[in-house]
N, C-alpha and C positions, 0 to 999 in steps of 0.2 A: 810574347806569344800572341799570335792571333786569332782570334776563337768568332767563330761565324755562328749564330744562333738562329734557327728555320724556324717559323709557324703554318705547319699545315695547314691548307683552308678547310673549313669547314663547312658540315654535309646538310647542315637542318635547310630546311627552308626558309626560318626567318631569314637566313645568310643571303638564299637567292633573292629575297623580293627585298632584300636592301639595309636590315638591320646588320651593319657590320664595324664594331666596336675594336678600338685596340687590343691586342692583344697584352693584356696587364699581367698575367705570370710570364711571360717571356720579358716583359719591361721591368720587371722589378728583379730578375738574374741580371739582363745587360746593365743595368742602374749602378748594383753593385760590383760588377767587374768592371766601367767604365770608372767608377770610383776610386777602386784601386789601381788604376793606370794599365787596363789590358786593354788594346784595341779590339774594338767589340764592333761588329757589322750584323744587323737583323734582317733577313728578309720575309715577310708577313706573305704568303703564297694565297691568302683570303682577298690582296687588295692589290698583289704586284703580278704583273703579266712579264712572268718566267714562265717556261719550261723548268720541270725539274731537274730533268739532265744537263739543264742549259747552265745554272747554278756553278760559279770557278768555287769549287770546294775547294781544289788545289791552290787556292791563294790561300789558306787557313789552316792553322795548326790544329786546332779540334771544333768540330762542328759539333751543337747543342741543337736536338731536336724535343719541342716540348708536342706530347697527344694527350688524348684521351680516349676511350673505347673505339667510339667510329673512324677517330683518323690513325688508329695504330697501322693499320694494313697502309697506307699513303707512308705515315712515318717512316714504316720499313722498308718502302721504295727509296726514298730519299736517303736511308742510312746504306744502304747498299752503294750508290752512287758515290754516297764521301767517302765510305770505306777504300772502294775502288780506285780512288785519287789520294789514298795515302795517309788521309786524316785519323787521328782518335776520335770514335763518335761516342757521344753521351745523350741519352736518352733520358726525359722525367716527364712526369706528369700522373695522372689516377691512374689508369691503365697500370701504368709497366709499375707505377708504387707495388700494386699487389700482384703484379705477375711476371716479378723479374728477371724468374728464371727461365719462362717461359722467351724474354726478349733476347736473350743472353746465347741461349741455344738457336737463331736464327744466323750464328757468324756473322753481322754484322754491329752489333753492338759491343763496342768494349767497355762500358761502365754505364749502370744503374742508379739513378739519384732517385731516393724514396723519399717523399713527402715533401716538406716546405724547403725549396733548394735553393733559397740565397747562399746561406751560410756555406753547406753542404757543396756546392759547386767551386766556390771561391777556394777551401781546404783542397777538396780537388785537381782544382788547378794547378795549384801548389804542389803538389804530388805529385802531379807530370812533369813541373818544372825540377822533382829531385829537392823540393824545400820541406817536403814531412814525406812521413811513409805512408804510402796506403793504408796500410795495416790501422794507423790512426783514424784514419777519414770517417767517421761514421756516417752513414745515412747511405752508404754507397753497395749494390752488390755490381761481381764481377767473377771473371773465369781464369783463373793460376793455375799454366799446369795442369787442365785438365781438370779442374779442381773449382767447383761452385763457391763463390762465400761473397756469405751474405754478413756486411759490418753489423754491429750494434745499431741500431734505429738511433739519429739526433735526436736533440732535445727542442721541442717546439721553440717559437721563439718570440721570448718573452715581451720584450721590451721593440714593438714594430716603430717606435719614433724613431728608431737608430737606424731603419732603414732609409734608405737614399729613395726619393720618387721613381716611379718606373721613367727609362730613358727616353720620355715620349721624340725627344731630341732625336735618336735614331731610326723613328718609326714615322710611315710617311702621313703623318696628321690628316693631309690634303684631303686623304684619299676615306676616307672610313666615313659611311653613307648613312648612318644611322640619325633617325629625329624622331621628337617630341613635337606634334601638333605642326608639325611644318617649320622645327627649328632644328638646325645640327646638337646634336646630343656626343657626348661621350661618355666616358666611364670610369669609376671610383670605386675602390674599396677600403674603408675604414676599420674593422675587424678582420677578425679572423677566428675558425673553431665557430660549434655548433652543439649545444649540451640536448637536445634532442634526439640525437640516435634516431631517426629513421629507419626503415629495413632495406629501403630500397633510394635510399642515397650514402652515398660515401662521401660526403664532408666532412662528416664526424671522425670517421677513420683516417681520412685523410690529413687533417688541419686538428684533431683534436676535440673531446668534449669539452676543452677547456673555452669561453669563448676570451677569446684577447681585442681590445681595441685599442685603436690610438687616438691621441688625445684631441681634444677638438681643437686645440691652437694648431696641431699640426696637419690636422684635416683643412681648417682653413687656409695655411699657406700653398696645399697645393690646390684647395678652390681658386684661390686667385692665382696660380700662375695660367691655370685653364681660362679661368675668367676673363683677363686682363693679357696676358702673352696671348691664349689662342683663338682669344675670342666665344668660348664656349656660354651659350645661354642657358644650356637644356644639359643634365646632369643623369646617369645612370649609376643608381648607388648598388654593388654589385656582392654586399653581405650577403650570408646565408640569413642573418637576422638580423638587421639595422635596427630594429625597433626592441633590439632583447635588453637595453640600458635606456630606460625613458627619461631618466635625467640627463645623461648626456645626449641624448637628442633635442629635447628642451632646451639645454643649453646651446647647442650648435643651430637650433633653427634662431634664438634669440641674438646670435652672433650675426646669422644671418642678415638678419631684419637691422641690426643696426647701422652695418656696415652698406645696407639700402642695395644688395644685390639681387638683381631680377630672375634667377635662377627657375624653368622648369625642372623639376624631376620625380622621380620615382624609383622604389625601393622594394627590399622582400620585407614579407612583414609576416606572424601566424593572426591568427585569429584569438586567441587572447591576447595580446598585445596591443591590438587595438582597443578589445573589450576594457579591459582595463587601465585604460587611459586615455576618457577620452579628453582630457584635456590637454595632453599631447598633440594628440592628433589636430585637434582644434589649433594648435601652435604650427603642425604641419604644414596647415593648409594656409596658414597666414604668410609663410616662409615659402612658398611654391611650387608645396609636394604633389603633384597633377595626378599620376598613379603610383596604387598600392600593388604588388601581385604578391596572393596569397595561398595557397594549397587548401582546398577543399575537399580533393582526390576522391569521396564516395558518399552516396547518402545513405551506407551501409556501416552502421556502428562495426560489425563485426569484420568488418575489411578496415574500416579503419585501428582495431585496434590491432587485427594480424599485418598492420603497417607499423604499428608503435606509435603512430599519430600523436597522440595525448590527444585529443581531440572529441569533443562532442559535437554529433552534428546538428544538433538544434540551436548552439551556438554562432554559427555561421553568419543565418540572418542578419542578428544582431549587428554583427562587426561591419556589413555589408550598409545597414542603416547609419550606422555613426562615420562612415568615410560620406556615403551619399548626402549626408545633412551639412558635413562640411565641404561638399560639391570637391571630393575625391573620386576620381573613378576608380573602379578596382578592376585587376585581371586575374581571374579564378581558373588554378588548374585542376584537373580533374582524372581519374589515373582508371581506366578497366584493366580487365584480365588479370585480376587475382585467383590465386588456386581453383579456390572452393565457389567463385563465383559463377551464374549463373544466366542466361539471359535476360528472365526477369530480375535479377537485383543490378545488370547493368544499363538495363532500360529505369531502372529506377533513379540511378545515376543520372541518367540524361533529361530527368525527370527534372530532378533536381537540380539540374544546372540550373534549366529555363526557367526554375519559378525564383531561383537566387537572381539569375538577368545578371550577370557581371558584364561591362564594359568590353571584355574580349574573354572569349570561354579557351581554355588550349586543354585539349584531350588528347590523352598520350597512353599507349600501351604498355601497362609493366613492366618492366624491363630488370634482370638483376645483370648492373653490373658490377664488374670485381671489385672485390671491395666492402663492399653490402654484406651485411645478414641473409639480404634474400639471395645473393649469388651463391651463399654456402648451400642454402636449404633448398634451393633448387637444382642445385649443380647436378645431383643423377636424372634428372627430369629434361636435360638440355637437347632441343635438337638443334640447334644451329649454336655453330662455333663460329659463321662469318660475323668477323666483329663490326663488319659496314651493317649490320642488318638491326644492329645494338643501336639503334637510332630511336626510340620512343613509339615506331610507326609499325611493328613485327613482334608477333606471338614468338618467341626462341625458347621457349621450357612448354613443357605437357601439362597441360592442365586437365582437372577432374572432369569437368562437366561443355568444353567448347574446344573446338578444332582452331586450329591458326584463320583457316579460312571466316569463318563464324566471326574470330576477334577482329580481321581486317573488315567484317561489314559493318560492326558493329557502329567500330570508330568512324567509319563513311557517313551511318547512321548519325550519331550522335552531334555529328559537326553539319551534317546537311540541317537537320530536326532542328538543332540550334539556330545556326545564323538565315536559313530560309522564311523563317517566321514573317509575317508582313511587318508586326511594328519593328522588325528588326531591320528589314530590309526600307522600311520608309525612313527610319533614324539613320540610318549609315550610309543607306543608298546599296546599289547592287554590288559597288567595290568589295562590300565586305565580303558575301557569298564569291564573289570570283577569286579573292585571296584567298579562302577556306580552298575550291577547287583545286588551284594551283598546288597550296601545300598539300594538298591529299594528293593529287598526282604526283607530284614529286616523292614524296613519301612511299609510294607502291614500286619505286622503283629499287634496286641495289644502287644506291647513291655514287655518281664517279662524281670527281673533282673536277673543274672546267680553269685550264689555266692558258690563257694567251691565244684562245682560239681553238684548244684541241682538246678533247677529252682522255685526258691519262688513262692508261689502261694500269690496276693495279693489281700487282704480284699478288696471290695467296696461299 
């Protein structure tokens, strides 16, 4: 069977001004189907100049498209097309995890993979090939007959050393534009699951409160195939919490250091975590942790704990001093347009960014997507259902006390107030403020895809 696996490109701006990373959940499906001996072809639509009509689905027995909120509407251009050419299409990713039936009822989807879909896909397969029943396959929904059904949820997956490395092998290395300080960077993820619950992320839902990692010998072997095959210097560790086991990070920066590799990189990390070790961190920076990015999201206790944060915010500082002493930079995100908020408590925010000074400020508009606590509890509040507008950059739910208009000046606000500052502008130079510009222009727009010259026009 020949199974052809797409990655949408993606709509943020980092994407446009050049952060553009392999696609690692589409490489850890191809990993393990290329494992099992199925001919596996990726084409990544973030770095390859196709059309997507242009795509020979017809050379392929089922096409696997993996999204997320902003590329569902692109996704489902593309699942159209394979459909059209005969194929079985499979659809995963957060998105269609918790809105399966919503994918299902568009006629081009013929099966749903929810959640973590190594496993899940491979059993799948197998079911098309007539070697188990559907009926078996958990983690899948689909449409019999007229007839919705949604399998039993899998079981997370425990034991991540038994997975196969993403197939960086099918994916075009050359091409993914992403650096640290003027060095090519890629991307790693060592865990998995997130016991924080947020309201307004769905990792937890997605991967689990359980957090799972693997182990650091197996972390190492594929540093070095990066290291040493692809030549990579600069490292993007791409946890929801890298820093939630400080003994195994102690330990793998010590593995680091012995084995004398010169690695830049950077990680997610909270703000206890570093509070609370900083002797860690001090091993971090020995090992060539460059940046930390953190979630600071409001200088408003009461927003942050209608986020679930855990989080105090007079602890921030803190954690902001103990990276800086070990000459770590930090990248501090920052989040408006909570219900109950207000203008002065989002100017307080912005307040707050500039007296923390993080290394790169990123403010981003509320957003619930599915998945979330907060897409529950705002779901009658929604006025926009375009899922391109689910970008971080657009008011989409009614809030008590500010119009969408209000929240887009806000954010103009907050990001000009920030990086226009003069010592900011003498430390960085004016690049920094022209990048803010750009992302904030692109960001006012409904986001199209730009592939091979042309701007797709996408179905909604």
């Amino acid at each position: 069977m020949k199974i052809l696996l797409v990655n949408p490109p993606m709509a943020s701006y980092y994407h446009r001004l050049g952060l553009k990373y392999p696609p690692l959940g589409v490489g850890y499906i191809a990993g393990i189907l290329q494992r099992e001996g199925y001919k596996v072809k990726v084409v990544d639509l973030n770095v390859e100049t196709i059309k997507i009509s242009s795509i020979p689905y017809q050379d392929f027995d089922v096409v696997g498209i993996s999204t997320d909120t902003t590329r569902y509407p692109l996704a489902i251009n593309i699942a159209k097309y394979a459909k059209a050419k005969g194929c079985k299409v499979i659809i995963g990713g957060p998105h269609t995890t918790f809105l399966d039936r919503e994918a299902l009822e568009t006629g081009c989807i013929d099966y749903v993979v929810r959640g973590e879909g190594e496993y899940i896909i491979l059993d799948l397969i197998r079911a098309l090939e007539g070697k188990k029943d559907i009926r078996d396959v958990k983690g899948v929904s689909y449409v019999k007959e007229g007839e919705f059904i949604r399998n039993p949820n899998a079981e997370l997956i425990k034991d991540l050393d038994a997975l196969p490395f993403p197939a960086r092998n099918l994916l075009p290395m050359n091409r993914y534009t992403a650096k640290l300080e003027g060095t090519y960077a890629t991307s790693l993820v060592t865990s998995r699951g997130c016991p924080f619950n947020c309201s307004f992320c769905s990792a937890s839902a997605f991967s689990g409160i359980e957090w799972r990692s693997r182990s650091v010998k197996n972390i190492l072997e594929e540093l070095n195939i990066l290291y040493k095959k692809y030549g990579f210097k600069a490292i993007a560790f791409f946890d929801d919490n890298f820093t939630l086991n400080p003994n195994r990070v102690t330990e793998l920066c010590e593995e680091i250091l012995k084995l004398g590799w010169k690695f830049k990189w950077w990680a997610f990390s909270r703000v206890e975590g570093i509070l609370n070790n900083p002797k860690m961190v001090e091993l971090m920076a020995k090992a060539g942790n460059y940046m930390v990015f953190i979630g600071f999201e409001s200088a408003n206790q009461d927003v942050l704990d209608s986020f679930k944060k855990k989080l105090v915010v007079e602890k921030a500082r803190e954690a902001i001093n103990i990276l800086r002493k070990n000459k770590i930079k930090v990248m501090g995100s920052f989040i408006i347009g909570a219900m109950e908020e207000t203008k002065e408590m989002i100017q307080k925010t912005i307040d707050y960014a500039k007296r923390l000074d993080p290394d790169i400020a990123q403010f981003s508009i509320l957003t619930p997507y599915p998945g979330t606590a907060l897409f529950e509890e705002v779901k009658s509040r929604l006025i926009n259902k375009n899922w391109l507008l689910y970008d971080g950059g657009h008011n989409v739910f009614r809030l008590e006390h500010l119009t969408p208009k209000e929240v887009r000046w806000l954010i103009a606000k907050a990001y000009i107030s920030f990086y226009s500052r003069p010592k900011r502008l003498i430390k960085q130079g004016i690049s920094s403020l022209w990048s803010m510009l750009i992302g904030y222009k692109l960001s006012k727009r409904v986001p199209l895809r730009f592939i091979e010259g042309d701007w797709c026009k996408i179905e909604t």
